[in-house]
C-alpha positions in Angstrom: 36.6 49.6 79.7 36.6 53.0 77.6 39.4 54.8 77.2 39.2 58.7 76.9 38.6 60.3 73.2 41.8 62.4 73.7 45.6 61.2 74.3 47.1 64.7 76.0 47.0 64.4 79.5 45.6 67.0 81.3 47.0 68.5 84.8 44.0 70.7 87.0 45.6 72.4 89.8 43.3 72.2 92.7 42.3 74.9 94.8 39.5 76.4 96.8 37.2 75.9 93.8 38.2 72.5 93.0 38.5 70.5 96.1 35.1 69.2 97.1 34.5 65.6 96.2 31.8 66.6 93.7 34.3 69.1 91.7 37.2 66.6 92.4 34.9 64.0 90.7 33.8 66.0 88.2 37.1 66.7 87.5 38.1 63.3 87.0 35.4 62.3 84.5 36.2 65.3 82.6 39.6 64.0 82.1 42.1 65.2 85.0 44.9 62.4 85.0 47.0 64.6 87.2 45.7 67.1 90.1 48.1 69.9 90.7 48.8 70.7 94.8 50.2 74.4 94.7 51.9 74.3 98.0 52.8 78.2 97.1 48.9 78.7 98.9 47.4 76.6 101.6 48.3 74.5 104.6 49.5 71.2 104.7 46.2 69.9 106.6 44.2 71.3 104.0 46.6 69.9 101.2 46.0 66.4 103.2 43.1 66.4 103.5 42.6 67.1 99.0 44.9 64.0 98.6 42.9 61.8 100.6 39.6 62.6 98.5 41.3 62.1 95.4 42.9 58.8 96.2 39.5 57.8 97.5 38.1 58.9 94.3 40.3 57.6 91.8 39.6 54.2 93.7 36.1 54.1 93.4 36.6 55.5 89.6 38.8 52.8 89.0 41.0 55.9 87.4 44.9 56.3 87.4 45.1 59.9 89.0 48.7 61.3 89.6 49.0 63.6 92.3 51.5 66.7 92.0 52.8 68.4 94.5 53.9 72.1 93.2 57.0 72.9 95.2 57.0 77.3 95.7 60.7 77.6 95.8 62.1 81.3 96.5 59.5 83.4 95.0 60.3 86.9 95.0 57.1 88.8 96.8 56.5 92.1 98.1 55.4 92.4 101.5 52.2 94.0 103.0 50.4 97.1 102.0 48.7 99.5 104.1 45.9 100.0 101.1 44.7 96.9 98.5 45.3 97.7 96.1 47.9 100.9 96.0 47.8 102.5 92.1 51.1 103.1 90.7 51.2 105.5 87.7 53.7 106.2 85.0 56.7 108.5 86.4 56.1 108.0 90.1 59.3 107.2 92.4 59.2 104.6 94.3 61.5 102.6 97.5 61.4 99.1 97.4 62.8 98.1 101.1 64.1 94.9 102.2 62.8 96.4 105.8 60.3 94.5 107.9 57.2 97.0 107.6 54.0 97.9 106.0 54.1 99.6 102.6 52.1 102.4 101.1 52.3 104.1 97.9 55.7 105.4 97.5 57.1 102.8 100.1 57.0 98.7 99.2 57.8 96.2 101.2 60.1 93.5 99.8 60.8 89.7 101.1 64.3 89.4 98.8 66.8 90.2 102.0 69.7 90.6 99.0 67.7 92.3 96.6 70.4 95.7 97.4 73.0 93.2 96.1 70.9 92.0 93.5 70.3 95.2 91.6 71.9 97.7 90.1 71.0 101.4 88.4 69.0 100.6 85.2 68.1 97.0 86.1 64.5 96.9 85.1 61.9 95.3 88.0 58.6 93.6 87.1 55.9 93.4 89.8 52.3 91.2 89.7 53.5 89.1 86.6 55.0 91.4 84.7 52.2 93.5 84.5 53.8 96.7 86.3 57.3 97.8 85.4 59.8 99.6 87.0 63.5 101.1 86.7 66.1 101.0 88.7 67.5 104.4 89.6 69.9 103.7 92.8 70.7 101.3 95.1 71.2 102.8 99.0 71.6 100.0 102.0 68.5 98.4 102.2 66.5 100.3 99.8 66.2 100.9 95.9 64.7 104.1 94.6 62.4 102.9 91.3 60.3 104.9 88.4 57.3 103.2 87.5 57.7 103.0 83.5 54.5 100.9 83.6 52.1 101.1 86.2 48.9 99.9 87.3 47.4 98.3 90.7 49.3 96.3 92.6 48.1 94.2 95.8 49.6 92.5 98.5 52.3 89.6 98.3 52.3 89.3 94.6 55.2 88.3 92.9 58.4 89.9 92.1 61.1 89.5 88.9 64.5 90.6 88.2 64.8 89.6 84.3 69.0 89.8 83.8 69.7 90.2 87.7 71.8 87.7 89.5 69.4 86.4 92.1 71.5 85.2 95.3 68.6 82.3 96.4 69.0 78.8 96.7 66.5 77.3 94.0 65.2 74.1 96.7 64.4 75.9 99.7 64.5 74.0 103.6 60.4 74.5 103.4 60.6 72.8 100.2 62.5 69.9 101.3 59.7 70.0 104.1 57.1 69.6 102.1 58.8 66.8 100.0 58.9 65.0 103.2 55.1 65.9 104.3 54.0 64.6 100.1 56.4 61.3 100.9 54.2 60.2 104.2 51.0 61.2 102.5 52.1 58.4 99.4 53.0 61.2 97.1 56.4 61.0 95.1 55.7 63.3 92.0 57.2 66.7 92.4 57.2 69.9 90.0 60.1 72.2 91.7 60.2 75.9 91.0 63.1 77.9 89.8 65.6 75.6 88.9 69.0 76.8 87.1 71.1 73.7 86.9 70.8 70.0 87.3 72.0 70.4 90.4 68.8 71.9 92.0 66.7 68.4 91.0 69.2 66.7 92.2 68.9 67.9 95.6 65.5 66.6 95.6 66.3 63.5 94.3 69.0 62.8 97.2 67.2 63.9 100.1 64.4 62.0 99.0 66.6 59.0 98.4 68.1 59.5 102.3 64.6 58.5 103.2 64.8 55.4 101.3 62.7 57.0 98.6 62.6 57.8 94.4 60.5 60.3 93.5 59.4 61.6 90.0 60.9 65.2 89.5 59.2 67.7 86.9 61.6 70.8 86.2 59.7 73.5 86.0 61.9 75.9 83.0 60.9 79.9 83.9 64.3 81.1 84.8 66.8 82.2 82.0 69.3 80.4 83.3 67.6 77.0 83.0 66.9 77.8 79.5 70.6 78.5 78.9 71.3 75.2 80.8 68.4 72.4 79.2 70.5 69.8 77.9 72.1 69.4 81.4 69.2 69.2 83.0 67.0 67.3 80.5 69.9 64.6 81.6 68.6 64.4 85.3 65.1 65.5 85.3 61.9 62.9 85.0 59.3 65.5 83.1 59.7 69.1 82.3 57.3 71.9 82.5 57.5 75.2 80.5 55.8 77.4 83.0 55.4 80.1 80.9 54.2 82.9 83.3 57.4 83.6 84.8 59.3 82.6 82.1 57.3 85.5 80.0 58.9 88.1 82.3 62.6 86.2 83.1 63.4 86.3 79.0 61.3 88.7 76.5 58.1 87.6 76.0 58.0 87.8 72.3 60.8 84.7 72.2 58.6 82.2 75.0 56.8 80.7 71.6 60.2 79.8 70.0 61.4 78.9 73.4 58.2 76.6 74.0 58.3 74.8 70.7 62.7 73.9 71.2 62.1 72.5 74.8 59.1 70.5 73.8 61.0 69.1 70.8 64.1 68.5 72.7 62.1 66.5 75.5 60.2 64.7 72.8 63.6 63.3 71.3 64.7 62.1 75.0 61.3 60.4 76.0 60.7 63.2 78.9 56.9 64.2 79.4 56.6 67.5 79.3 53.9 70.1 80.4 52.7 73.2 79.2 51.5 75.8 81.3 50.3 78.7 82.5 46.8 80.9 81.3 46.2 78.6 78.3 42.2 79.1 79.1 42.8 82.3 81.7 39.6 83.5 80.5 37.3 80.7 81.8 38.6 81.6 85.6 35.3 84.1 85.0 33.7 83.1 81.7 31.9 79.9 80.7 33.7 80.2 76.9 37.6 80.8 76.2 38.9 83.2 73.7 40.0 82.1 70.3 43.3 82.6 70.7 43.8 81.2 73.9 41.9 77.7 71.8 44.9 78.3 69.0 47.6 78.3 72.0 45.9 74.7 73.3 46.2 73.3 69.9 49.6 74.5 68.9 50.9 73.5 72.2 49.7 70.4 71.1 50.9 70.5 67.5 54.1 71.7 69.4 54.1 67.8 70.5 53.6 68.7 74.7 52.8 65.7 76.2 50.2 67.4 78.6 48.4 70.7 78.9 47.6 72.3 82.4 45.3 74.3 84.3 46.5 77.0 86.8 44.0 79.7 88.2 41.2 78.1 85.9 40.0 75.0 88.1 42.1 76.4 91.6 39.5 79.2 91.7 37.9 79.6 88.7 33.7 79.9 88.7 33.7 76.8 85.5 36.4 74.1 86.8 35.0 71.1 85.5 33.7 73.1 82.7 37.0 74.3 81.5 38.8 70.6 81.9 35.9 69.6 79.2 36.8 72.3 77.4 40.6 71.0 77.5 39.9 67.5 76.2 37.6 69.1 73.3 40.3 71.0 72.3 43.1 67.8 72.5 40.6 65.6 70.8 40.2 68.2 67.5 44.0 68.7 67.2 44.8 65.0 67.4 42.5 64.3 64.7 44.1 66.9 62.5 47.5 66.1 63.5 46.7 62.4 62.3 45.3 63.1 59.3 48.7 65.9 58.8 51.6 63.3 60.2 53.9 64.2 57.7 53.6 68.0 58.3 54.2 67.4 62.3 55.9 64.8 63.0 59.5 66.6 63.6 60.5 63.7 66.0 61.0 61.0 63.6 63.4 63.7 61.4 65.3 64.1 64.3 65.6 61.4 66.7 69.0 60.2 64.3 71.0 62.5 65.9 70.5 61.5 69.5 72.6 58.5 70.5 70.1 55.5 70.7 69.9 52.8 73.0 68.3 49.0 72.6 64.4 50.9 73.8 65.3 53.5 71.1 65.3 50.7 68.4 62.3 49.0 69.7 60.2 52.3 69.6 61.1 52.8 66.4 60.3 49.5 65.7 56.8 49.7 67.1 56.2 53.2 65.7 57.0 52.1 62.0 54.7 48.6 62.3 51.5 51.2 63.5 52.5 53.1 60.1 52.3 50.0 58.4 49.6 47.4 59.8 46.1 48.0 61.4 47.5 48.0 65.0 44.6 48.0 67.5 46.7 48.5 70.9 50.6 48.4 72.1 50.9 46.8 74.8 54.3 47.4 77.4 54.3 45.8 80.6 56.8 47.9 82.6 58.4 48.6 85.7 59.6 51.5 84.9 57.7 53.4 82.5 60.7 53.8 80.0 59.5 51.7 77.0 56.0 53.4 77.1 57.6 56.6 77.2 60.0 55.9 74.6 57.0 54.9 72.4 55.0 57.7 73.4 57.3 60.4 71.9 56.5 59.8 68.1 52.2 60.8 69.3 50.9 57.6 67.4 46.7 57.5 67.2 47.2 54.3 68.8 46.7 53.9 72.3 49.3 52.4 74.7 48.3 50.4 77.2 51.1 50.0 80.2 50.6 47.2 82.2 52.1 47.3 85.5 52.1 45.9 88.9 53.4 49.1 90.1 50.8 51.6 91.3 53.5 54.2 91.4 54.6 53.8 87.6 51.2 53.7 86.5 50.6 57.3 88.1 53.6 58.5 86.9 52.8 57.3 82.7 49.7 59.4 83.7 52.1 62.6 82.0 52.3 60.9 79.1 50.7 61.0 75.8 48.7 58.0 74.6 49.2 56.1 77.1 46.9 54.6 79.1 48.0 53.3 82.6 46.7 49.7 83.5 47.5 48.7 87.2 47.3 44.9 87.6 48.2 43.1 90.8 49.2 39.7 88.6 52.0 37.6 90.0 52.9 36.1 86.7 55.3 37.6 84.2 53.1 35.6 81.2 51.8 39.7 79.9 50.6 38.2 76.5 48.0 35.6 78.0 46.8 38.5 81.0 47.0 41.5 78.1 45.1 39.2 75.6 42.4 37.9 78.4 41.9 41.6 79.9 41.2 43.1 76.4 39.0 40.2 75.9 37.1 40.9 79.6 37.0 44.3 78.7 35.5 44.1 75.1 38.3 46.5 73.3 39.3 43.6 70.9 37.9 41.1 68.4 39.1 38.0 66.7 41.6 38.7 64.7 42.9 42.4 65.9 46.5 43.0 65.7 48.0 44.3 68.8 51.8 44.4 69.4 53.3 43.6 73.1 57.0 44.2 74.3 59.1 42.5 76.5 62.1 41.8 77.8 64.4 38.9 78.2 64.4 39.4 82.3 60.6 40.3 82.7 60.0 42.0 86.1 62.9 43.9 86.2 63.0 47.9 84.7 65.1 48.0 81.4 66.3 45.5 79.2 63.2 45.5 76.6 64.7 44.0 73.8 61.3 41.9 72.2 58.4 43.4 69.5 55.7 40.6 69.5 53.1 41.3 66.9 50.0 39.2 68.2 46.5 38.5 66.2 43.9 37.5 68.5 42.4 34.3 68.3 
């Protein structure tokens, strides 16, 4: 076995120039460990018919691969226009209507039945990302006169935000919930769900899933204000977190996203929650074969931030270089781990902080485990889990030792594939004896010699999730 020469996990969303089996495979080898199913575009045959090739893939790989399915929540669009694009310039006035009709060039189309109530006079309006703004000047019935205060082109259906407006949408739409059961028969359970506020919105997930006698893996995707405001209580009920920083960069001003990037990472990192960041991190390879130097820097420091993963949007959904830009990914992880290990002292914010969190019996082992690899020539940890926890609990402090999760369940083997360093091993043992099937495997597999240190963890009630309480250092014989 070789494991990769990077520990960040990578997410590729997959999209028209990503989901043939030769992309999907190239894909893999260039280190995807979770594909990205944006079910804001597409059908659900199509998005079947994606799932199937990368399960068939990551079998004949012999690769973990997590599958994501990208719920769209209540995006705020405008409607259709008459001309693609219409040109807005600076001073025009404009109607945004809530009416069913085509738009033009003074007359826009909006899907956001409330926006009337929504709004008021000098609420500012951002269309296509931000990249066009508007003012509100009045609200009448069901339309609201604007002056474009930034213009620029603007096309069909893109996307709508109300930075500092009250927006009078449910966060978990009834098509979401549809497509959480459509991902559940299809054998996927992890979910990133748009536009969350409050723990309440994963939580509404969570249950109807667990009507259908099933647990799913919930990533809260952070790009309203309001879920910024309200972290702690949803880092208590989420799996993962993402920081999806394009509609974040418009929902709060966009000069305090780094600041707001670098307190949600470290406040994930101190609870053991994986946590993405996303959004135009290489947005220049969706047409060019090299990325910018800054967008290089915002990889690394993402990194250096202490994310767990790094992901790919536009880039490898319809990008000309997909496979191309994933390598460029895991060039970039594999450069900034090596600095940040030869730097520890200068990084490692975790270990400062993880004293004012209230610990737990995992806490102490991690601990434990993290200051034996500062101390002894640790070749691998080893966690047999059910759950995930203890790997992810170790995970947090970004060791340059690998992890290696053992685990007869395929689904918490996909899910560790969000976390950093550790490297998902699915084994289909009936024996709770990890150190002799950990000790033989690495043996098999070549990755250690007589007289390697590795250190394995256990509990006193193996086979069941929680309760490690056990550090093993072993030297192999």
């Amino acid at each position: 076995m070789l494991l990769p020469d990077h520990k960040t996990k990578i997410v590729c969303t997959i999209g028209p120039a990503s989901s043939s089996e030769e992309v999907l495979r190239g894909l893999i080898h260039s280190g995807m460990n979770v594909a990205r199913l944006n079910f804001s575009h597409g059908n659900l045959e199509g998005h079947r018919e994606v799932i199937h090739k990368i399960r068939k893939l990551a079998f004949e790989l012999d690769a973990v691969v997590s599958i994501m399915a990208d719920l769209p929540g209540p995006k705020i669009r405008i409607g259709k226009l008459s001309e693609d694009p219409i040109h807005l310039k600076k001073g025009d006035k404009i109607i945004l209507t809530t009416e069913d009709m085509e738009g033009s060039g003074s007359i826009i189309p909006v899907n956001y039945s409330r926006l009337p109530e929504s709004i008021r006079p000098g609420s500012p309006v951002y269309l296509n990302d931000g990249f066009i703004q508007l003012n509100c000047l009045g609200v009448f019935d069901k339309r609201v006169e604007c002056e474009v205060v930034i213009g620029g082109p603007l096309s069909s259906n893109k996307g709508m935000n109300l930075p500092g407006s009250k927006i009078l949408l449910e966060p978990v739409t009834d098509r979401d919930l549809d497509i959480v059961d459509f991902a559940l028969n299809e054998g996927v359970d992890t979910f990133s769900v748009s536009f969350i506020e409050k723990a309440d919105d994963i939580q509404k997930i969570r249950n109807h899933a667990k009507n259908r006698g099933k647990s799913v893996f919930i990533v809260s995707k952070i790009e309203r204000e309001e879920a910024v405001k309200n972290i702690d209580e949803i880092l208590g009920v989420t799996d993962g977190l993402m920081i999806a920083r394009g509609d974040l960069g418009v929902e709060i001003p966009i000069q305090k996203v780094p600041v707001v990037q670098k307190e949600l990472i470290h406040k994930a990192n101190l609870l053991s929650i994986p946590v993405i960041t996303a959004t135009q991190m290489l947005e220049s390879m969706t047409e060019n074969i090299r990325p910018t130097r800054a967008e290089v820097t915002d990889v690394a420091n993402a990194i250096l931030d202490g994310t767990d993963t790094v992901m790919l949007s536009g880039e490898t959904a319809a990008g000309k270089y997909p496979v191309e830009t994933a390598s460029m990914m895991a060039k970039i992880a594999r450069e900034t781990e090596s600095w940040r290990s030869k730097n520890k002292n200068k990084t490692d914010t975790v270990i400062k902080d993880i004293d004012n969190i209230k610990m737990d019996v995992d806490d102490v082992i991690s601990l434990q485990v993290n200051d034996a690899l500062l101390k002894l020539p640790i070749k691998y940890v080893i966690t047999p889990t059910v759950s995930g926890e203890t790997s992810r609990h170790i995970s947090r402090f970004k060791s340059d030792t690998w992890i290696l999760a053992f685990s007869r369940y395929l689904k918490t083997s996909r899910n560790l594939a969000l976390s950093y360093g550790v490297y998902p091993i699915y084994i289909e043992s009936k024996t709770d004896n990890w150190e002799n099937i950990a000790v033989e495997k690495l043996k098999q597999w070549e990755m250690a010699r007589k007289g390697d240190f590795i250190i394995l963890t256990q509990g006193q009630s193996p086979g069941k999730p929680g309760g490690t309480n056990l550090l093993k250092i072993i030297s192999i014989t």
